[in-house]
C-alpha positions in Angstrom: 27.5 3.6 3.7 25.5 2.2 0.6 21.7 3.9 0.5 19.2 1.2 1.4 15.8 2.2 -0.7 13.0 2.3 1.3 10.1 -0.1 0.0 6.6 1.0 -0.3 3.9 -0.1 1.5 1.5 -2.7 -0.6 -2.1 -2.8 0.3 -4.1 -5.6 -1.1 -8.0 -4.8 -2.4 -10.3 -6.4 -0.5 -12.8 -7.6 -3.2 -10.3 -8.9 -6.0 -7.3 -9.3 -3.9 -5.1 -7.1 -6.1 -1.7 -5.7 -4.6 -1.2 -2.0 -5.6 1.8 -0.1 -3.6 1.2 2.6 -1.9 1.1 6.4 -3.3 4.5 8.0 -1.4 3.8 10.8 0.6 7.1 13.2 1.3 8.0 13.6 5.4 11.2 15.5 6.7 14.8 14.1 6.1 13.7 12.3 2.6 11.4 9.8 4.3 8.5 8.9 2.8 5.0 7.5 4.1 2.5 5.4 1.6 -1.3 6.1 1.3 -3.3 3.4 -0.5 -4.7 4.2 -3.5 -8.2 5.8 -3.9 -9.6 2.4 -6.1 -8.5 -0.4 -7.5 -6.9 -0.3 -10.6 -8.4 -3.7 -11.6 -12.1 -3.7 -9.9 -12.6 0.0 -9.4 -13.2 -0.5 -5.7 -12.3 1.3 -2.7 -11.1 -1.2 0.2 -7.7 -1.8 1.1 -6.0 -3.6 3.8 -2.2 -3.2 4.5 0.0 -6.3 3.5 0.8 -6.5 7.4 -2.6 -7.2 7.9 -3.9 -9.6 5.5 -3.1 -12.7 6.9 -5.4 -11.9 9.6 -8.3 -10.1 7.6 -11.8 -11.8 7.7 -14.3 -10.1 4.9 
């Protein structure tokens, strides 16, 4: 069986809409979980909100 990668999580900063993917954080069995990053790399700032969710986020 071929090896599917596992995509990261993307969070999108909440004051300059800016998608960052999340940092990977190592689990058992090779999975991984994703943390968003600690700022923005664009704004500086320290709000996120997980791809999932920002359809439905209201500032």
């Amino acid at each position: 069986m071929a090896h599917q990668p596992q995509l990261p999580t993307r969070f999108v900063c909440a004051n300059c809409q800016v998608m960052h993917a999340g940092t990977p954080v190592h689990e058992d069995a090779g999975e991984h979980s994703f943390e968003e990053p600690d700022a923005c790399g664009a704004c500086g700032e320290d709000e996120f909100v997980a791809i999932d969710h920002w359809t439905r986020y209201h500032d």
